[in-house]
C-alpha positions in Angstrom: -23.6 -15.3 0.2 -20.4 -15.5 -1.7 -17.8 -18.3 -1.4 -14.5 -17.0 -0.8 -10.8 -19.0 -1.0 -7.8 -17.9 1.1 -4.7 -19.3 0.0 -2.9 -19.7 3.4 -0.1 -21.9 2.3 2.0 -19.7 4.6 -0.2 -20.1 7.3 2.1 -22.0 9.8 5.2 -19.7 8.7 6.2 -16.5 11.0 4.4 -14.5 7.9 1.1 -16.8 9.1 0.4 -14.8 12.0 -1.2 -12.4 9.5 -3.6 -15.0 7.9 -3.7 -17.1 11.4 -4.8 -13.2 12.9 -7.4 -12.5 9.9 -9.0 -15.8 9.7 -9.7 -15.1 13.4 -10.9 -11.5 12.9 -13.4 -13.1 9.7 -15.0 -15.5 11.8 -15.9 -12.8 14.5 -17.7 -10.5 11.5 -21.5 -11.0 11.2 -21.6 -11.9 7.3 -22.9 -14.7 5.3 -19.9 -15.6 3.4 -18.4 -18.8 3.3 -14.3 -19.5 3.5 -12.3 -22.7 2.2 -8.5 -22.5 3.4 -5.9 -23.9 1.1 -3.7 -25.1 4.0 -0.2 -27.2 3.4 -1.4 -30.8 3.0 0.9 -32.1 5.5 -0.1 -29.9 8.6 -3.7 -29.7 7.6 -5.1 -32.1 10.4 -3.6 -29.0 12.9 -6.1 -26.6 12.0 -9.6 -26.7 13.1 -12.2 -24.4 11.5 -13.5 -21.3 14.0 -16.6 -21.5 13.0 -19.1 -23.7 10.4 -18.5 -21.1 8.0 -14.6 -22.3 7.3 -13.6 -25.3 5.8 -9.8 -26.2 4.7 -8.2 -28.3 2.2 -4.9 -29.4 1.7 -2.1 -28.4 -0.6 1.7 -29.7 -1.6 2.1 -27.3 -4.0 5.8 -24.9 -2.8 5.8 -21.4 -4.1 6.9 -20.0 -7.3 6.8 -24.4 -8.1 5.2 -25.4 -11.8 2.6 -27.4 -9.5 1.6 -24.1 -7.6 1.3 -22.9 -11.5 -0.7 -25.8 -13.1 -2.1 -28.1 -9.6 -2.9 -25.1 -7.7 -4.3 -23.1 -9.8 -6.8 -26.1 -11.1 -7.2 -26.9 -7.2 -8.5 -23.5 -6.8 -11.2 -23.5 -10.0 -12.3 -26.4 -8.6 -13.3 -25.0 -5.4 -15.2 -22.8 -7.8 -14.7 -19.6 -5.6 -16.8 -16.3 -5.9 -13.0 -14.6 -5.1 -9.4 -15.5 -4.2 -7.3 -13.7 -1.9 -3.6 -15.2 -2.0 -2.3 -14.1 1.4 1.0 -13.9 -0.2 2.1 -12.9 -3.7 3.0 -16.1 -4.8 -0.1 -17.7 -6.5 -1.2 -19.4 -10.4 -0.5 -16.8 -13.3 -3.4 -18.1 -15.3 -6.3 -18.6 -12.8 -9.2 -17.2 -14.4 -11.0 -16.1 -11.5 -11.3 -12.7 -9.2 -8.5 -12.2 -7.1 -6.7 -10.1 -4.5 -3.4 -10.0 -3.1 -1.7 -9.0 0.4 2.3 -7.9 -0.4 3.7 -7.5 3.0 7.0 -6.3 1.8 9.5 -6.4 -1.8 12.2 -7.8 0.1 12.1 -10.8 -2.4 13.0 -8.7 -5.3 15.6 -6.5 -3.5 17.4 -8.7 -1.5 20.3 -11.1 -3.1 20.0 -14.4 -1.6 23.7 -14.8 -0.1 23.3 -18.6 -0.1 22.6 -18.6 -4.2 25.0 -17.7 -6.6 24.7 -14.6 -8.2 23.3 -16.2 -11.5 21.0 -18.0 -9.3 19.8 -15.5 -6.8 19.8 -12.5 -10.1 17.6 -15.1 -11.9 15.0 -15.9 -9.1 14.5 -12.2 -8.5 14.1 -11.3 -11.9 11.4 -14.4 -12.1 10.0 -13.4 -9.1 10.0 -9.5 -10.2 8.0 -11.0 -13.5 5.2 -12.2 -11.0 5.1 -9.7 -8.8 4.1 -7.6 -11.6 1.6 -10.2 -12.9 0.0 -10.6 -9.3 -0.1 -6.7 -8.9 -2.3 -6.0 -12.3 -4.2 -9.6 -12.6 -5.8 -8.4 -9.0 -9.2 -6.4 -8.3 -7.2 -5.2 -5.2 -3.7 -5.2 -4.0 -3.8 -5.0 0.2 -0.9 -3.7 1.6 0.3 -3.7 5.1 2.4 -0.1 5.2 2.6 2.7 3.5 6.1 2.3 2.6 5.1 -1.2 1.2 2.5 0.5 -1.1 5.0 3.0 -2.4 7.5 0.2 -3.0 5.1 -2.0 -4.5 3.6 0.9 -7.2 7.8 1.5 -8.0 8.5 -1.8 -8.8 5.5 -3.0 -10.4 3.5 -0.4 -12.2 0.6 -1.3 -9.8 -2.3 1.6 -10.0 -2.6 3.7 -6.1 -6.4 3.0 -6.5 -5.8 -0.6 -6.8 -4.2 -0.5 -3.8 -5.4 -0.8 0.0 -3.7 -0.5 3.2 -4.6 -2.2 6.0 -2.3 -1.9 9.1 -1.2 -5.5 11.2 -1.5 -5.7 14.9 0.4 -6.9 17.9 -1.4 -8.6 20.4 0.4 -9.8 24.4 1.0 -12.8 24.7 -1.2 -14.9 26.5 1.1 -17.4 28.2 2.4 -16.9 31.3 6.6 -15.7 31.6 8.2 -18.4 31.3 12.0 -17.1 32.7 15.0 -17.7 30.3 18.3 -18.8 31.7 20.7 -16.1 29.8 24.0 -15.1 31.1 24.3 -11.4 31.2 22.9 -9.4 33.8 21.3 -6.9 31.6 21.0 -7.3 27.8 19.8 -6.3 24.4 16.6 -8.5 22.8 16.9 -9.7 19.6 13.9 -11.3 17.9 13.9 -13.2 14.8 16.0 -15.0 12.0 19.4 -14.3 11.3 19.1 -13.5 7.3 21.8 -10.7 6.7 19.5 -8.0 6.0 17.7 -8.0 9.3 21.8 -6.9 10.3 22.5 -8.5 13.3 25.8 -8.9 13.1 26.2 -4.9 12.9 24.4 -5.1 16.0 26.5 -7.5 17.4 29.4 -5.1 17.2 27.4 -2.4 18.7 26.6 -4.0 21.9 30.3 -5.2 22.0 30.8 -1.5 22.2 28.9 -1.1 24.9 30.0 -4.2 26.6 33.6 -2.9 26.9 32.8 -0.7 29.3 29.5 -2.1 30.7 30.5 -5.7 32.4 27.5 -7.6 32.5 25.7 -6.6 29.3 25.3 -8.7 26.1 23.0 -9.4 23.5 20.5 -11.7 23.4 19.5 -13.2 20.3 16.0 -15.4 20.4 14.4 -17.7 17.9 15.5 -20.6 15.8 19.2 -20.7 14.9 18.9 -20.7 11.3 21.6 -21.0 8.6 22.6 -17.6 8.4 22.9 -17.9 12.4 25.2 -20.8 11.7 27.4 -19.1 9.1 27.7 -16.2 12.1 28.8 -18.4 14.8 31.2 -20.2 12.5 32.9 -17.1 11.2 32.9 -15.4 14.1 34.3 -16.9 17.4 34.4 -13.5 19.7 30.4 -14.0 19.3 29.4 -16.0 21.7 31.8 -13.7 24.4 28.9 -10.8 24.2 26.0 -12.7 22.6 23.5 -15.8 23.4 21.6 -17.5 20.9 18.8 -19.2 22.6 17.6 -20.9 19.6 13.7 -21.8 19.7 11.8 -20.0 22.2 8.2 -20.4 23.2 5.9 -18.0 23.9 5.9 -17.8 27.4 9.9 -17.9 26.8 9.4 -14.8 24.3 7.3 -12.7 27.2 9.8 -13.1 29.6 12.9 -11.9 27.1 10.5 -8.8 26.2 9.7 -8.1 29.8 13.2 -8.2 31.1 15.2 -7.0 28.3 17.1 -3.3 28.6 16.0 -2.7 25.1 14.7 -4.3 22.0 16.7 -3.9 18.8 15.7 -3.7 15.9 18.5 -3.2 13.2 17.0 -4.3 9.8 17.4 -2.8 6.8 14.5 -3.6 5.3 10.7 -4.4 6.9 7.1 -4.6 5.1 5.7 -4.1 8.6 7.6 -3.7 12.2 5.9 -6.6 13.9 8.1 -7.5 16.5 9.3 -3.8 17.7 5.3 -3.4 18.2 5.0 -7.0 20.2 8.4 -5.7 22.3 6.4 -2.3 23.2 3.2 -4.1 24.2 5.0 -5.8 26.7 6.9 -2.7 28.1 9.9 -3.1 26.8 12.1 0.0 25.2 12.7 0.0 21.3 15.8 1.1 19.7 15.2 0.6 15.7 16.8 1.3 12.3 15.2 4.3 10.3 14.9 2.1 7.4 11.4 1.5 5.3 8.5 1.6 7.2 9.7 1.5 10.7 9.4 5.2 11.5 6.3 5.0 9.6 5.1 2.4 12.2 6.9 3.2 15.6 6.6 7.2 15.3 7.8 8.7 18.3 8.1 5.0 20.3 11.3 4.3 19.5 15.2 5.7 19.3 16.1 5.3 15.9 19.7 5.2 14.5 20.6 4.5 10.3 21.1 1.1 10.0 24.8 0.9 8.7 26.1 3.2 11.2 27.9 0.9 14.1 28.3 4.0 15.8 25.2 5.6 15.8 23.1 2.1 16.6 25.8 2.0 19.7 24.7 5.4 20.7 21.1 4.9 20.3 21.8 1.8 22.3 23.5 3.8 24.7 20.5 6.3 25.7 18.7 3.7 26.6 20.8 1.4 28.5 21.9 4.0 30.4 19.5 6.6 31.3 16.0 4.9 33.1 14.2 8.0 32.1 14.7 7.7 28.4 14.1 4.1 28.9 10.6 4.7 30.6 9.4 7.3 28.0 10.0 4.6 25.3 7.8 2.3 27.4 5.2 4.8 27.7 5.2 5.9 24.2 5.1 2.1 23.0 2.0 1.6 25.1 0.1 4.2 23.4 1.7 3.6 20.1 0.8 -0.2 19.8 -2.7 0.7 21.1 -3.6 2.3 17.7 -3.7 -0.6 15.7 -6.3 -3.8 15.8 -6.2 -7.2 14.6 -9.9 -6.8 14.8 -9.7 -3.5 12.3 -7.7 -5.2 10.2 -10.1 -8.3 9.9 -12.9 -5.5 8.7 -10.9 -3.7 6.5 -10.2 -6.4 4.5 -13.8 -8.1 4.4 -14.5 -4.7 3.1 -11.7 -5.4 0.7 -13.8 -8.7 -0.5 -17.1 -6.8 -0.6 -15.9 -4.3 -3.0 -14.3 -6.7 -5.4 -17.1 -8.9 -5.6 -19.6 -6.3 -6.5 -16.6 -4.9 -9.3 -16.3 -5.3 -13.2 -13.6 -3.5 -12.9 -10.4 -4.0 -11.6 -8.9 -0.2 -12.1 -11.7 0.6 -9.4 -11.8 -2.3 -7.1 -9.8 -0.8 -4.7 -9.8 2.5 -3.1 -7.0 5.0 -2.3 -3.9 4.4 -0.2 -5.6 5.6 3.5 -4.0 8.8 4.0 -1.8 8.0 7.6 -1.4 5.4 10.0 -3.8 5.1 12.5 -3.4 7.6 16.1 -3.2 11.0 16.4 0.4 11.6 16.8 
């Protein structure tokens, strides 16, 4: 029996589906290990434990915060934990104990933050970069969720391909019943998520105004919480709200009922650790047009139109095939049914146990790991 911590301060966050998803998987395995969840202090009376073999305590500690450093770290030892795995990279330097790490994505070292200054936003990177790099070498495995992530994280931190493991996310329907969404186009392009400028959605704002000219009835829709990067959009630019609605929060039955009905989902970002919500789109039979940036072909294959993400013209014309030809529209459906059907929550769950298993039996943490698997999963 070994005693195992998660650190799942992210686990209410949109990034918690993954540890929300692999705590469920872990308590479905047949094991004797035992799990404590470090859990943000203020939301922990929302969780309640799976099964007998999960417990949770509570943190304050923010990332990349001197009290995640020195009060998390001490937190942690006291738990006295056979292994560590820190959902996210940001975790204690100096722990002292066995540890792995999931890096969904780099984004945080390649993307400027628009709303820091350039000092600011150059220093937090460069911090961030430093314990990345830390994380990435201190580990007895680093899990990864793409192969694109694994080949990003090796080039920006040195990380060894044996250390490194990748196991694929999911997408699972969504249980609650559609729940319809009053929006005021007839037909329209899905957007799902926030509104930071690298996930482009202003460039795709353009693009369906393209197609609006000469389509009367289309827009865009854009779902999820208006963040402030939505703000700054709608304040700087007034023709938006002509050809696009921002719904703002959405619930789950809400989201359903946008996938379901949508023409198309878009995806236009230029940079993803993952793909989840093209996946979620194509689970509930809606067409996906995405950007052939990162790991999105690597996920999507042969589901999806794809179009480079700063060409307006070419996202309009990959747009285009969809909205107007049903035929296009319902291979992408059928191709997304089969596509999302080669990956499992459940297989993600094992992997990673299998993940813990081999670290705690290693002295080593060259060897912990084992080699990048060699494709993703399916046969196309």
């Amino acid at each position: 029996m070994a005693h195992i911590v998660l650190d799942a301060r992210g686990y209410f966050t949109t990034t918690g589906r993954y540890i929300r998803k692999l705590v469920e998987g872990l308590a479905g395995l047949e094991d004797d290990h035992r799990y404590t969840l470090v859990l943000p202090a203020d939301r922990l009376a929302e969780w309640s434990p799976p099964s007998e073999r999960f417990r949770a305590v509570g943190s304050s500690a923010p990332f990349f915060s001197l009290a995640e450093q020195v009060g998390l770290a001490r937190q942690i030892r006291e738990l006295r934990p056979d292994l560590v795995h820190f959902c996210m990279p940001q975790q204690p330097v100096l722990l002292g104990l066995p540890r792995v790490t999931t890096f969904h994505d780099m984004t945080l070292l390649k993307i400027r933050n628009a709303k820091k200054s350039r000092l600011v936003s150059w220093s937090r990177r460069l911090i961030g970069r430093a314990a990345f790099i830390v994380a990435a070498h201190a580990g007895r495995a680093n899990i990864v969720v793409s192969r694109f992530s694994a080949d990003d994280l090796r080039r920006l931190t040195g990380a060894s391909r044996r250390s490194i493991v990748l196991t694929y996310e999911a997408a699972d329907a969504i249980d609650e019943a559609a729940e319809a969404v009053a929006v005021p186009f007839e037909r329209f392009v899905l957007f799902v998520g926030n509104q930071v400028p690298y996930k482009n959605l202003e460039r795709l704002f353009d693009a369906v105004q393209d197609l609006a000219s000469t389509r009367p009835g289309l827009g865009l829709v854009v779902a999820g919480r208006i963040d402030d990067d939505g703000r700054r959009i709608l304040q700087g630019r007034p023709d938006i709200t002509r050809d696009a609605h921002f719904t703002g929060y959405v619930s789950d039955g809400a989201l359903r009922w946008l996938y379901e009905n949508a023409a198309v989902f878009a995806f236009p970002s230029f940079f993803e650790g993952f793909g989840l919500p093209g996946l979620e789109a194509m689970r509930h039979g809606c067409p996906v047009a995405s950007s052939s940036a990162t790991c999105l072909p690597e996920i999507y294959r042969d589901a999806a139109v794809y179009f480079a993400p700063d060409d307006r013209d070419g996202m309009s014309s990959a747009l285009r095939r969809v909205v107007d030809d049903p035929e296009v529209a319902a291979d992408l459906v059928r191709r997304g049914h089969r596509r999302v059907d080669d990956f499992s929550w459940e297989r993600m769950a094992r992997e990673t146990r299998a993940v813990y298993d081999r670290a705690l039996r290693s002295r080593d943490a060259a060897t912990a790991g084992s080699p990048v698997v060699g494709r993703p999963p399916g046969n196309g």
